[in-house]
C-alpha positions as CSV (number, residue, x, y, z in Angstrom):
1,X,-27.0,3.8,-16.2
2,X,-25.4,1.0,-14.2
3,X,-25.3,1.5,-10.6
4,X,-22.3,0.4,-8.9
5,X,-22.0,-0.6,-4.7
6,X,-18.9,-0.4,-3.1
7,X,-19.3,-3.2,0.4
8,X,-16.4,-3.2,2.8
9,X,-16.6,-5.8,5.7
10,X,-14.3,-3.9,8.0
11,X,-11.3,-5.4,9.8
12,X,-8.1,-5.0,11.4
13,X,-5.9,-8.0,9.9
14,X,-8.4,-8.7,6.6
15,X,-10.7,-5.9,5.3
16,X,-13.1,-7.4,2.8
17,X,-13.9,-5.5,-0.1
18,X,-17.0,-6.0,-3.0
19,X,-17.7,-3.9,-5.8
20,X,-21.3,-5.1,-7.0
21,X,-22.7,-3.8,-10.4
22,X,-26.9,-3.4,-11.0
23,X,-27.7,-3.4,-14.9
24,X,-30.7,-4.6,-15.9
25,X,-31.9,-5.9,-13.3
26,X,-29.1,-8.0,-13.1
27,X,-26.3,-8.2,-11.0
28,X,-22.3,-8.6,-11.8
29,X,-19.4,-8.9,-8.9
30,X,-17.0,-6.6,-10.7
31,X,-14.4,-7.3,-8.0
32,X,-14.0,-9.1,-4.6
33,X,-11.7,-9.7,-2.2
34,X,-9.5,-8.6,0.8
35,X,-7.0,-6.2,2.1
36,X,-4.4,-8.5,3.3
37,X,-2.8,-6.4,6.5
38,X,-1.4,-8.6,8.9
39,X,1.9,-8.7,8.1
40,X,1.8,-5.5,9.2
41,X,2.9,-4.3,12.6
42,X,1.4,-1.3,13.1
43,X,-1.7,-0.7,13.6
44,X,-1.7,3.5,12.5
45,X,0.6,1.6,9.5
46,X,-2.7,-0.6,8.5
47,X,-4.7,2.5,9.3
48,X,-3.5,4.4,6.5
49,X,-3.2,1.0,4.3
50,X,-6.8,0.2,4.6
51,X,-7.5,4.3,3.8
52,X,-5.5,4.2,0.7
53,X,-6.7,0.7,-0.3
54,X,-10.3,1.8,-0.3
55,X,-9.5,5.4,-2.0
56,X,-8.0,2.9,-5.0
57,X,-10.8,1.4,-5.2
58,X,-13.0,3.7,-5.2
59,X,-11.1,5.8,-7.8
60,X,-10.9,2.3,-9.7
61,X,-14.4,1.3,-10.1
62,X,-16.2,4.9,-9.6
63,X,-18.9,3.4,-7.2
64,X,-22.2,5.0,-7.0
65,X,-22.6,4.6,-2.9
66,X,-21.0,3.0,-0.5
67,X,-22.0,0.6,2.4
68,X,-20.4,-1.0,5.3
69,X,-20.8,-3.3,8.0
70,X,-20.4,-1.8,11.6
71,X,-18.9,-4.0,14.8
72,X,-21.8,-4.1,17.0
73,X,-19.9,-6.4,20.2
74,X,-17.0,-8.2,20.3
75,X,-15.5,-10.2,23.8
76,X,-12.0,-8.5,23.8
77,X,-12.6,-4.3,24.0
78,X,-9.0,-3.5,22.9
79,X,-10.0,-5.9,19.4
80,X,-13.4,-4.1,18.8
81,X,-11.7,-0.5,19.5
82,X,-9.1,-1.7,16.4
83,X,-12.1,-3.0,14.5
84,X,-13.9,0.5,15.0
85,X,-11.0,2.1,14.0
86,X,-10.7,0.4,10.6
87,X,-14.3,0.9,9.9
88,X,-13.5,4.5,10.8
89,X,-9.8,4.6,8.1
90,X,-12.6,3.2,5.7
91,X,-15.7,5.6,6.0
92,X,-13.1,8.2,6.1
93,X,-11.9,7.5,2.5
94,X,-15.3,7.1,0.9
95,X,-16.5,10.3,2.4
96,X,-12.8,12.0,1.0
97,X,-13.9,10.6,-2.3
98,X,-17.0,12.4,-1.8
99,X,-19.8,9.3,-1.6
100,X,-22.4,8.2,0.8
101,X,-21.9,5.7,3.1
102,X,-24.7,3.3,4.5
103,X,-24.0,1.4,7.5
104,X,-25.3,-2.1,8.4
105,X,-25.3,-4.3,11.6
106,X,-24.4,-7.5,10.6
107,X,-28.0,-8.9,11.4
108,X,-29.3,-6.8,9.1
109,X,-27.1,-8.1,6.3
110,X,-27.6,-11.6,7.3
111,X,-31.5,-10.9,7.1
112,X,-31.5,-9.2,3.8
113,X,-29.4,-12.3,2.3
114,X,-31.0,-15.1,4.5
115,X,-34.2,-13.8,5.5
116,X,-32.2,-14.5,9.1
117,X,-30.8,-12.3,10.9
118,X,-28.8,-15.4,13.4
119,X,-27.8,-17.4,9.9
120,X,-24.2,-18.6,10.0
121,X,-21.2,-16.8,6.9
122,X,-21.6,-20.3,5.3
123,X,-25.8,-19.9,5.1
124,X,-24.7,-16.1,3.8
125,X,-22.1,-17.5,1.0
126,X,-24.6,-20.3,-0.1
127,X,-27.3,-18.0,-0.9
128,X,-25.1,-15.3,-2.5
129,X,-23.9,-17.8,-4.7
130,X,-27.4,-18.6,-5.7
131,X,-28.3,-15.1,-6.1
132,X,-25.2,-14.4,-8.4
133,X,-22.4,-15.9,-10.7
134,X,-18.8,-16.0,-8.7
135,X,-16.3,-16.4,-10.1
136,X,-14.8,-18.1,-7.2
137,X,-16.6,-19.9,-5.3
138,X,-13.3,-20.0,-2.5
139,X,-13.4,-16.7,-1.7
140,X,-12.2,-15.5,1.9
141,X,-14.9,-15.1,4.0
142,X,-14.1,-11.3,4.5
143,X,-14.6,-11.2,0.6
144,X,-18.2,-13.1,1.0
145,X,-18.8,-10.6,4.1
146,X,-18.4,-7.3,2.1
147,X,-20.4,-9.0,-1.1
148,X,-23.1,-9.6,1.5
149,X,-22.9,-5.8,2.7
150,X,-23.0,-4.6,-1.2
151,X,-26.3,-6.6,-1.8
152,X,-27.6,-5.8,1.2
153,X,-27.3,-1.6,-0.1
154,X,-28.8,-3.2,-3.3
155,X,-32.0,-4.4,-1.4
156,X,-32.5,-1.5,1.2
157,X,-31.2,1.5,-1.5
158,X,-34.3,0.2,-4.2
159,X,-33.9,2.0,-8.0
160,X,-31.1,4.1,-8.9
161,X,-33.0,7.7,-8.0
162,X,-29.7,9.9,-9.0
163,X,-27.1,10.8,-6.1
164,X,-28.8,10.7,-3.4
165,X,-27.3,10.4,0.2
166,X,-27.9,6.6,1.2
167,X,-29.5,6.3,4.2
168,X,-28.3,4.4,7.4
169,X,-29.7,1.5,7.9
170,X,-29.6,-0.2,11.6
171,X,-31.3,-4.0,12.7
172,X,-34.1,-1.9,14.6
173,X,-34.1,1.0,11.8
174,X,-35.8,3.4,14.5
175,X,-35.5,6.8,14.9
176,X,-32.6,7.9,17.0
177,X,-34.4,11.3,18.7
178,X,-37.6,12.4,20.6
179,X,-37.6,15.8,18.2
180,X,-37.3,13.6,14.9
181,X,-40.3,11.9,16.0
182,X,-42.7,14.9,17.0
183,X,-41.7,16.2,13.8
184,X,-42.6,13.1,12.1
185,X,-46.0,12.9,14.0
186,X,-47.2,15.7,15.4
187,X,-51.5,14.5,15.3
188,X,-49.8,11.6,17.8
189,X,-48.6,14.7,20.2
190,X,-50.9,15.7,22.8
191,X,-50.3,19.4,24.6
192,X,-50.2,20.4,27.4
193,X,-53.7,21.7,29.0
């Protein structure tokens, strides 16, 4: 059975979108491109725009998983907080629709496209379109953003193993508690004497 990737490249004016299909060992771009939002004053309005949006989609192409990029820094606080907030309309449909949602730093999807986690979008959009057969090759960079999340899932997700929660991948991929790591280890735990 096929599996299918739903990548969303987050954002408050343009949310990217990919739907990226594994067969064979193969892989097919089933649809990419953006939510178009800025003519929109709003911002709740393109809240629930971006929400419904992504429910379409996923109730259009019946993803397997799900995977997006998350805003790590940003110069202006009041854009990052919108930014976060899209992300958040976003992981808030998939999880409605009942899928599991992987979240990359957008180092780590540079990397797994690149190899480098400082390449620039147009190094990203070269390689992708060495890796895969788009359509168009003049795709908003949103559109090349969320393609580059979906194959990112691809690499870190390996074989199809059922429906399985997909895990969260970060840039440092460490453990985020002291408890997670006793438990993980506990010959490297000395006691107490």
């Amino acid at each position: 059975m096929p599996k299918k990737i739903l990548g969303i490249d987050p954002g408050s004016r343009t949310t990217g979108f990919a739907v990226l299909c594994e067969q064979e060992n193969r892989y097919r771009v089933i649809e990419c491109d953006v939510i178009r939002l800025d003519k929109m004053e709003g911002h709740t309005e393109r809240l629930q725009f971006i929400f419904d949006e992504v429910t379409r989609l996923i109730r259009t192409h019946s993803p397997d998983e799900c995977a997006i990029e998350t805003p790590v820094y940003g110069v202006d606080p009041l854009a990052m907080l919108k930014l976060g907030r899209a992300q958040a309309a976003a992981i808030l449909a998939m999880s409605n629709e009942g899928l599991a949602v992987a979240e990359y730093y957008p180092k780590a999807v540079k990397k797994a496209i690149t190899g480098n986690g400082n390449a620039s979008k147009q190094q990203v959009a070269f390689m992708l379109g060495k890796m895969m057969i788009l359509d168009d090759e003049k795709m908003p960079e949103d559109a090349t953003d969320a393609l580059a999340v979906a194959w990112c899932h691809f690499i870190h997700s390996g074989p199809q193993t059922g429906n399985k929660p997909a895990k969260k991948m970060h840039q440092n991929n460490r453990k985020s508690d002291w408890a997670q790591f006793v438990a993980d280890n506990p010959g490297r735990v000395k006691g107490n004497d």
